[in-house]
C-alpha positions as YAML, in Angstrom:
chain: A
units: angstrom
residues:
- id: 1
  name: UNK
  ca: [2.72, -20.06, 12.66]
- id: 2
  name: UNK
  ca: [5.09, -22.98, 13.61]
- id: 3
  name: UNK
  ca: [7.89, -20.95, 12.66]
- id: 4
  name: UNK
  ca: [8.81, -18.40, 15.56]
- id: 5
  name: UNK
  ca: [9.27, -15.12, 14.50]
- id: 6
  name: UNK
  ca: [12.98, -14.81, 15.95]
- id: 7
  name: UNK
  ca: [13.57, -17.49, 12.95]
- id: 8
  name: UNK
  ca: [12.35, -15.69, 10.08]
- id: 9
  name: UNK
  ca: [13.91, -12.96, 11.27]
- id: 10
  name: UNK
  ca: [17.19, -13.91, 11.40]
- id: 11
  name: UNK
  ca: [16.58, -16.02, 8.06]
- id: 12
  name: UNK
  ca: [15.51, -12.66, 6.54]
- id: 13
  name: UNK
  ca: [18.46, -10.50, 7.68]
- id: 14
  name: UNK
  ca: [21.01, -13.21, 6.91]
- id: 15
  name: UNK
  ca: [19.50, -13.50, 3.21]
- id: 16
  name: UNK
  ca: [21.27, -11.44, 0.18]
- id: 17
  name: UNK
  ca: [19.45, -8.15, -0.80]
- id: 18
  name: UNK
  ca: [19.05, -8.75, -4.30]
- id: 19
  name: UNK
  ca: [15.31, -7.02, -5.96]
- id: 20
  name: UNK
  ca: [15.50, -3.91, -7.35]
- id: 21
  name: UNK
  ca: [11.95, -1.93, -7.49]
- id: 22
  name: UNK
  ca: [10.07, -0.68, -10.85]
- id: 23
  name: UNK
  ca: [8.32, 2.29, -11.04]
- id: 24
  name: UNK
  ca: [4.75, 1.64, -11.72]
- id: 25
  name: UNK
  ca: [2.15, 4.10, -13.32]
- id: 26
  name: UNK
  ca: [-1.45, 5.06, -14.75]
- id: 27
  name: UNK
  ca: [-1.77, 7.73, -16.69]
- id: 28
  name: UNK
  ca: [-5.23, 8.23, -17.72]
- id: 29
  name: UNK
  ca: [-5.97, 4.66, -18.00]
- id: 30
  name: UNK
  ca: [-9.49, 2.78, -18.43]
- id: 31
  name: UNK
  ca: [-9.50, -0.61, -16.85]
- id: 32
  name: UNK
  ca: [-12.02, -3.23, -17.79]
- id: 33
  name: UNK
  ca: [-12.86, -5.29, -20.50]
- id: 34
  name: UNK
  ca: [-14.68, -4.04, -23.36]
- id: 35
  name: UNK
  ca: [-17.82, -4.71, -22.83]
- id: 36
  name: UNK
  ca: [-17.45, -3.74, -18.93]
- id: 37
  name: UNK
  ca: [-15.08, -1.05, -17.85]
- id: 38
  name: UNK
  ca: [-14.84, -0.27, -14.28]
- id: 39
  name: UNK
  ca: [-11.91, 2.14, -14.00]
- id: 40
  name: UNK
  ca: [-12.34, 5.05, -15.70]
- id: 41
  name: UNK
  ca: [-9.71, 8.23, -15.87]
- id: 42
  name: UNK
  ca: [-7.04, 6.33, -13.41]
- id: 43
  name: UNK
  ca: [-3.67, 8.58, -12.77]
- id: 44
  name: UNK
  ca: [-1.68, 6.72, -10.20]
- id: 45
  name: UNK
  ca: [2.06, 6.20, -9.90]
- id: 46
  name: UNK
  ca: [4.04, 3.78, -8.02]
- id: 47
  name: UNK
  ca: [7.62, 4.45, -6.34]
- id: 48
  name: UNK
  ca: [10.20, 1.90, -6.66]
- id: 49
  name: UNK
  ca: [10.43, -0.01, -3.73]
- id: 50
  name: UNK
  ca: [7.18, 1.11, -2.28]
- id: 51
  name: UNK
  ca: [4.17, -0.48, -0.91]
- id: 52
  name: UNK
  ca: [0.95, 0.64, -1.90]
- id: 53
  name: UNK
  ca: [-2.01, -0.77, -0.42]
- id: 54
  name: UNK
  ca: [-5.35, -0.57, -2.46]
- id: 55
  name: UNK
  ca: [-9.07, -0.82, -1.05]
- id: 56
  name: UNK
  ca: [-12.45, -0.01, -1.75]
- id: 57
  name: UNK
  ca: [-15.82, -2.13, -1.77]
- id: 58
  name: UNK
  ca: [-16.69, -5.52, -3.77]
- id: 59
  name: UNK
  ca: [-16.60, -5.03, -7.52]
- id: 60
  name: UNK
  ca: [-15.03, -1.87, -7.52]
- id: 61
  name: UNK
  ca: [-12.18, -2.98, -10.24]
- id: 62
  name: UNK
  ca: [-9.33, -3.79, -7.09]
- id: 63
  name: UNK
  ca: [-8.51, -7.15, -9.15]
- id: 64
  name: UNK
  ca: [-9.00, -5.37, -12.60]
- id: 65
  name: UNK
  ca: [-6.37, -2.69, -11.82]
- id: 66
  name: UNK
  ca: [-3.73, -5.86, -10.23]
- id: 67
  name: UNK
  ca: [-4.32, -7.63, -13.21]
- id: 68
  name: UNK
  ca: [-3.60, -4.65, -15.60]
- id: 69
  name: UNK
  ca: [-0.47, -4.25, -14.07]
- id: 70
  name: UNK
  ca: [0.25, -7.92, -14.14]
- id: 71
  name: UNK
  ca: [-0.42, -7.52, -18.14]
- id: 72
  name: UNK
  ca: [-2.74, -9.88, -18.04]
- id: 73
  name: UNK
  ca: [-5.83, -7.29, -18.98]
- id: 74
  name: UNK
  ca: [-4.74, -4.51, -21.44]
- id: 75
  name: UNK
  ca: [-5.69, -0.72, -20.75]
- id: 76
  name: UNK
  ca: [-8.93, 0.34, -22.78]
- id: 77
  name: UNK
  ca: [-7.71, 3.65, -22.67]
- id: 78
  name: UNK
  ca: [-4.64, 5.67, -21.59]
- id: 79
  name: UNK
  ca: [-1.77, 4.10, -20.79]
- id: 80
  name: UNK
  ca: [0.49, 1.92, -18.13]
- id: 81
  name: UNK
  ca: [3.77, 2.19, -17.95]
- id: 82
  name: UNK
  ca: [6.74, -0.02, -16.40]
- id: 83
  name: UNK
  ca: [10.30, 2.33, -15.50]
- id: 84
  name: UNK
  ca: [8.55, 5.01, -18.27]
- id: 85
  name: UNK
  ca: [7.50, 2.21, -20.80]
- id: 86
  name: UNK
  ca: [4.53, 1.04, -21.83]
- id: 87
  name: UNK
  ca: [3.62, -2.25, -20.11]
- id: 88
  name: UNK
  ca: [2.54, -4.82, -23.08]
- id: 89
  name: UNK
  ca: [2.12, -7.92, -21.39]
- id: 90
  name: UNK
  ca: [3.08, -10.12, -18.68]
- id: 91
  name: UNK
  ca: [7.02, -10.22, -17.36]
- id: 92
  name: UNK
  ca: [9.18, -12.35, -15.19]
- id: 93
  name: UNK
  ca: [9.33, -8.90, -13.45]
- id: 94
  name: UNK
  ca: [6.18, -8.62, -12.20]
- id: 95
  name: UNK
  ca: [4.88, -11.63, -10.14]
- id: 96
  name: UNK
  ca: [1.50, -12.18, -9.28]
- id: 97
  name: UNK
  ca: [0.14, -13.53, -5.69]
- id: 98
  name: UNK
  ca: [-3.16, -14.79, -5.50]
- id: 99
  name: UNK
  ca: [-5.43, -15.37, -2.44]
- id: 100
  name: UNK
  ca: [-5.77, -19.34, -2.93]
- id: 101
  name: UNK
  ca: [-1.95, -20.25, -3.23]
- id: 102
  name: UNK
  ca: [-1.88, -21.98, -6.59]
- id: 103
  name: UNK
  ca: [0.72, -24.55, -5.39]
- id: 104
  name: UNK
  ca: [1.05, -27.63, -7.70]
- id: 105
  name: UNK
  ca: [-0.25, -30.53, -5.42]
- id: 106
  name: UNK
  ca: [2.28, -33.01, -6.89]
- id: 107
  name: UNK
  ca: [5.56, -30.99, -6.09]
- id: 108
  name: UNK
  ca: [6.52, -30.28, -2.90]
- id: 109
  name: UNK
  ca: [6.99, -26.88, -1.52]
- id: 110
  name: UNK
  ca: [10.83, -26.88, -2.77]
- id: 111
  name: UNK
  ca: [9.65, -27.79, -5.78]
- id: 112
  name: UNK
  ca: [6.71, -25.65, -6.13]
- id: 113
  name: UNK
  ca: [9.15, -22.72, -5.64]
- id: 114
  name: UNK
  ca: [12.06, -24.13, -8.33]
- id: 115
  name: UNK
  ca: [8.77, -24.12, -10.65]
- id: 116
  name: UNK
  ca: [9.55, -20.61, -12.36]
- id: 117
  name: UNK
  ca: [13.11, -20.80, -12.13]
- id: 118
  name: UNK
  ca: [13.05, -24.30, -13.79]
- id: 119
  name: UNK
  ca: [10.24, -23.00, -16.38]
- id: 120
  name: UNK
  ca: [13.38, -20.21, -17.56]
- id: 121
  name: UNK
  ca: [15.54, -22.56, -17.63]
- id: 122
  name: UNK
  ca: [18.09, -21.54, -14.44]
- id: 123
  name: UNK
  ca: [20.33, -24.57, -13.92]
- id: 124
  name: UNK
  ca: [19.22, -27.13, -11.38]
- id: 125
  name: UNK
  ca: [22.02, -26.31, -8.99]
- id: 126
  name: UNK
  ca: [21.08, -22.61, -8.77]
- id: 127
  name: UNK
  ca: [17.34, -23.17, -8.98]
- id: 128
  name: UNK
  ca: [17.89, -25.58, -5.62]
- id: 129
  name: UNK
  ca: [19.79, -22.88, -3.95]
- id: 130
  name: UNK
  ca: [17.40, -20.28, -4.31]
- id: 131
  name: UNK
  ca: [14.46, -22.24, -3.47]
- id: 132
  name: UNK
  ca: [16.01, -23.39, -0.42]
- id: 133
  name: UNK
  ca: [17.41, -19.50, 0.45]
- id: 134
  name: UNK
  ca: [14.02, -18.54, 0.32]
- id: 135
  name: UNK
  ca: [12.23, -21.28, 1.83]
- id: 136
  name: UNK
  ca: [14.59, -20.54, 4.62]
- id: 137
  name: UNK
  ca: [13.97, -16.39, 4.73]
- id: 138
  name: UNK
  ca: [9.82, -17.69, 5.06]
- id: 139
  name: UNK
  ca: [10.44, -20.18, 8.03]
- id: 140
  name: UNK
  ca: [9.98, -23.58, 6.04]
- id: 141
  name: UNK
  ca: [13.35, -24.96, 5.83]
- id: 142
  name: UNK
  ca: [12.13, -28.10, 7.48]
- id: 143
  name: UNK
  ca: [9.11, -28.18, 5.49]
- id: 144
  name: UNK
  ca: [10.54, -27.87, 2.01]
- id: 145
  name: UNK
  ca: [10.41, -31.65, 1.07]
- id: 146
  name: UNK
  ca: [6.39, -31.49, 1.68]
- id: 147
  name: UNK
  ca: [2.90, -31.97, -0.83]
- id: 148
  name: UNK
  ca: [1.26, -29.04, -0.18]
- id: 149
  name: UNK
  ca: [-1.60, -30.63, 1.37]
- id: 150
  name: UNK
  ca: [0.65, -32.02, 4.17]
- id: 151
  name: UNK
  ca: [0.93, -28.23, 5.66]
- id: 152
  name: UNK
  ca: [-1.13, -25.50, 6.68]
- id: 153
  name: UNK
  ca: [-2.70, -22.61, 4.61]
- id: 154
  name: UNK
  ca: [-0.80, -20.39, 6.43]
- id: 155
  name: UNK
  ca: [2.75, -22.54, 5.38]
- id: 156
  name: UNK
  ca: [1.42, -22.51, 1.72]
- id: 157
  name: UNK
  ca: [1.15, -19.45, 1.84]
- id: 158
  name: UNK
  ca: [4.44, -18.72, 2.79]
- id: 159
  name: UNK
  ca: [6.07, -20.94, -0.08]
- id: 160
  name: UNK
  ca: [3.39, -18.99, -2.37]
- id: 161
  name: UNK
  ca: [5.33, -15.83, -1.00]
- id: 162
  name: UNK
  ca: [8.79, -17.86, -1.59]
- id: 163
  name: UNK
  ca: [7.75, -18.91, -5.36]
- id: 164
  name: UNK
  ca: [6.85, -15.50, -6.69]
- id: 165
  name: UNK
  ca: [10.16, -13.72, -4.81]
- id: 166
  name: UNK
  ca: [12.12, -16.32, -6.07]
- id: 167
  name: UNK
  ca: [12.98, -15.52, -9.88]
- id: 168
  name: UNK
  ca: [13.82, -11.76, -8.44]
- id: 169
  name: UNK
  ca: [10.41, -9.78, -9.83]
- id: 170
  name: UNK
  ca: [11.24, -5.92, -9.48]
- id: 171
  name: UNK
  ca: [7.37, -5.68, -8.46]
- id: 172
  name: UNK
  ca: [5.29, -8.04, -6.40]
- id: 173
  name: UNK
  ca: [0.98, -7.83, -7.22]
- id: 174
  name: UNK
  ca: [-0.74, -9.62, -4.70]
- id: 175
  name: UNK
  ca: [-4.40, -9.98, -4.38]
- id: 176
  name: UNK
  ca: [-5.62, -10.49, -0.98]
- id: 177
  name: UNK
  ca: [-3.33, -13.66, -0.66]
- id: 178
  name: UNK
  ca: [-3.93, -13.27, 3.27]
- id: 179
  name: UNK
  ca: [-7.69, -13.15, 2.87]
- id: 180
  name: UNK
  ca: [-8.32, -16.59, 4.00]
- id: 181
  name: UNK
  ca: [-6.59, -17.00, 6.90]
- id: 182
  name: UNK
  ca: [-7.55, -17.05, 10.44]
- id: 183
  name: UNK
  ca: [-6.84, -13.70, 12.56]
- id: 184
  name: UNK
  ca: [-3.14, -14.76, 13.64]
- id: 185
  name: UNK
  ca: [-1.86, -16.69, 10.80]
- id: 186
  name: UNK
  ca: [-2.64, -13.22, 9.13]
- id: 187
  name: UNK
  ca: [-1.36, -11.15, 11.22]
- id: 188
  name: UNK
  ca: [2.37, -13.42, 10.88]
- id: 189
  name: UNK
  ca: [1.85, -12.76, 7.23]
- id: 190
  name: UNK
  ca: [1.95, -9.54, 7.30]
- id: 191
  name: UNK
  ca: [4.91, -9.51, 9.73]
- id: 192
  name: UNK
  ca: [6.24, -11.87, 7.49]
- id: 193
  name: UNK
  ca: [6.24, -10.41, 4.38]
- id: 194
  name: UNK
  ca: [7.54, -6.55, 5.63]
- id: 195
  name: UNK
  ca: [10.64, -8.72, 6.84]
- id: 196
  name: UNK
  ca: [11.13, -10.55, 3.63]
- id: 197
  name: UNK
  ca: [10.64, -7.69, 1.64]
- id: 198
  name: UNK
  ca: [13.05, -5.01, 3.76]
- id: 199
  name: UNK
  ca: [15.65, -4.02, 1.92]
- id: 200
  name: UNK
  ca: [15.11, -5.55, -1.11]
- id: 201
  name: UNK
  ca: [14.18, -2.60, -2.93]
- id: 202
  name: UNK
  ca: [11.00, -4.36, -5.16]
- id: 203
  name: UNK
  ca: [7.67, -2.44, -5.46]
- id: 204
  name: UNK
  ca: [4.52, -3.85, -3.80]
- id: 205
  name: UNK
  ca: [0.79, -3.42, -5.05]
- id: 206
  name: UNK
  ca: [-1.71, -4.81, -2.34]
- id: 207
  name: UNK
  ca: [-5.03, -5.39, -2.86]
- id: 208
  name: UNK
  ca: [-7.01, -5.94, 0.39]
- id: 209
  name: UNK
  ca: [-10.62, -5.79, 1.51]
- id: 210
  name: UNK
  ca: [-9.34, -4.87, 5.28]
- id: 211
  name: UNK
  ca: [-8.20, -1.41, 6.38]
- id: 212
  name: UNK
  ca: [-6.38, -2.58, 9.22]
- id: 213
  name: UNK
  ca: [-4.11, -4.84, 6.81]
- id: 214
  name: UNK
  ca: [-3.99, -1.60, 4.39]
- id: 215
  name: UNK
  ca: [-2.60, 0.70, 7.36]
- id: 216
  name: UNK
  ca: [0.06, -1.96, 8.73]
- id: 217
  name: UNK
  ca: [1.41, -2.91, 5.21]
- id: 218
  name: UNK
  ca: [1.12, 0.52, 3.11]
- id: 219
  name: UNK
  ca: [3.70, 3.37, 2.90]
- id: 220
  name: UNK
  ca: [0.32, 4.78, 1.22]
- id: 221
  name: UNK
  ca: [-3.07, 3.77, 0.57]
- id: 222
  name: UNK
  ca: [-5.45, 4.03, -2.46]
- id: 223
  name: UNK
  ca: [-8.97, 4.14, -2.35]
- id: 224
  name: UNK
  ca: [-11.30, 3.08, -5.09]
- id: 225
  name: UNK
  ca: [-14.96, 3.31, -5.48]
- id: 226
  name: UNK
  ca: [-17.60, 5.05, -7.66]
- id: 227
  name: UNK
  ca: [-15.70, 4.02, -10.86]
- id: 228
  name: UNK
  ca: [-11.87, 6.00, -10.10]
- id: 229
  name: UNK
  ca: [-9.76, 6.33, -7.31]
- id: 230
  name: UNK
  ca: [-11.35, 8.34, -5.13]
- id: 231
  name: UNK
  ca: [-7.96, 9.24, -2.94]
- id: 232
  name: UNK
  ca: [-4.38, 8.55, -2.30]
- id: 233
  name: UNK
  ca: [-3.05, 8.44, 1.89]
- id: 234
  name: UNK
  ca: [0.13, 8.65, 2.90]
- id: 235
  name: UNK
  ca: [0.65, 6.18, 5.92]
- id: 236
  name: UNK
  ca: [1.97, 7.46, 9.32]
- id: 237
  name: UNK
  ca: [5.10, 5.24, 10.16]
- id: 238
  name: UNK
  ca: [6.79, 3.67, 12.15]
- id: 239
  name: UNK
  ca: [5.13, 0.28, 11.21]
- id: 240
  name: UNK
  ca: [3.92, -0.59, 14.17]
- id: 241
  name: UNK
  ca: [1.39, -2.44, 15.58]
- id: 242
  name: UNK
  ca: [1.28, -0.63, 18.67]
- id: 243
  name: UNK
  ca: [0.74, 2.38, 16.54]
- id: 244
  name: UNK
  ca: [-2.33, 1.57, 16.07]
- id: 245
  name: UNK
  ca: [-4.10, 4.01, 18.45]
- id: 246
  name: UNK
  ca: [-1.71, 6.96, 16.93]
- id: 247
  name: UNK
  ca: [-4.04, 9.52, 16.99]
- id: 248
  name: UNK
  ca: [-2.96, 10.68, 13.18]
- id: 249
  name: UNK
  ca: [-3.47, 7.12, 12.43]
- id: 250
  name: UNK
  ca: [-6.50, 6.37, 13.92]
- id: 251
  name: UNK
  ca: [-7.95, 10.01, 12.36]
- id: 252
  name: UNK
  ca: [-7.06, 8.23, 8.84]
- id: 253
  name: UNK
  ca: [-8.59, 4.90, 9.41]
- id: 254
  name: UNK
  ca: [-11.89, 6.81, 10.37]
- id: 255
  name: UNK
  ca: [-11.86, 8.75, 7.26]
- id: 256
  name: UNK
  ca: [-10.85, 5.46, 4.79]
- id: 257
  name: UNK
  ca: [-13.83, 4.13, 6.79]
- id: 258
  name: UNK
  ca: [-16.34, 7.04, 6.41]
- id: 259
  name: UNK
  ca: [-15.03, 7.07, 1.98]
- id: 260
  name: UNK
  ca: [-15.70, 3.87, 1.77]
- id: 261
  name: UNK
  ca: [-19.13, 4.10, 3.14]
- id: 262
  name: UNK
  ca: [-18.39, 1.58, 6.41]
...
């Protein structure tokens, strides 16, 4: 990352604490679409302001169950509910990340992140200073007046992250949006986004194929496979990289490992 990470440090602590998390939840929800259900009998709830991580093997409904939440897919059974509500369909409080980053190549990255803000109609004054607030919290200040293609995937990335944290969501759904980057840049994004998102209170669902990234990012971890989630882990903490070779956390990577069949 160009950016160090003293920067986006600072950016992030200096930056106003403004999300609020929703409580997500499952309760004895099918997932799918009607002619293929994958998720069957799902009862899984969400803390405000927590980070769940989900994984499990190709296919096994991961995307389905982000994409329910989004409202983009409705349940086929049961229900899911937003603060205790059903969820109907897609809301300015729930943004979804993607793993390509969706960036319109004609606007730069400022305006790429006034996008949502400009498509609610926030005034062009306030829409500026928000972009620019959280262009600065991500590192790309002095990238902000850039096409996309003139960065890296790593900095697109980053105003992806900016764009969707922009309008406020109360709950972040991100779908392997670090999937395609090289070891390091991923490894910054992950730093990154624990620093942009302390404090703010909103609720993170994480989709990842990579246990590693589930441990680092998750307060807990779901696993899916065979059709249901199989299990819910609670994550050792501190967040640490160092931590790695905890013994309680390296015991509960070698059992996510062994349930998922690795």
């Amino acid at each position: 990352m160009s950016t160090s990470s003293e920067t986006v440090t600072a950016s992030a602590a200096a930056a106003p604490q403004t999300l609020r998390g929703t409580r997500l939840a499952f309760r004895g929800t099918v997932l799918g679409r009607p002619d293929a259900p994958v998720l069957d009998g799902v009862d899984l709830e969400v803390a405000p302001g927590e980070i769940l991580t989900v994984v499990g093997p190709s296919g096994c409904g991961k995307s389905t169950l982000l994409r329910t939440l989004a409202g983009l897919l409705p349940p086929l059974g049961g229900t899911v509910e937003a603060d205790g509500s059903p969820l109907t369909g897609p809301s300015a409080d729930r943004a979804l990340v993607f793993q390509e980053d969706a960036l319109l190549p004609w606007r730069t990255l400022r305006g790429n992140v006034e996008l949502p803000l400009a498509i609610r109609g926030v005034p062009r004054a306030e829409r500026r200073s928000r972009a620019e607030s959280w262009l600065a919290r991500v590192g790309l200040s002095e990238h902000a007046g850039q096409l996309p293609h003139r960065v890296s995937g790593g900095q697109r990335q980053r105003a992806q992250l900016a764009r969707a944290l922009a309008d406020s969501p109360r709950a972040v759904l991100m779908d392997e949006p670090f999937g395609a980057l090289d070891a390091q840049t991923r490894s910054g994004m992950q730093d990154l986004l624990v620093e942009v998102l302390r404090g703010t209170g909103a609720t993170v669902v994480f989709v990842t194929h990579d246990v590693d990234e589930a441990l680092f990012l998750g307060d807990r971890v779901a696993l899916l496979g065979s059709g249901r989630v199989t299990a819910v882990r609670g994550v050792p903490r501190p967040r640490d990289r160092a931590a790695l070779d905890d013994p309680a956390r390296a015991a509960l990577r070698r059992d996510i490992l062994s349930s998922l069949g690795s």
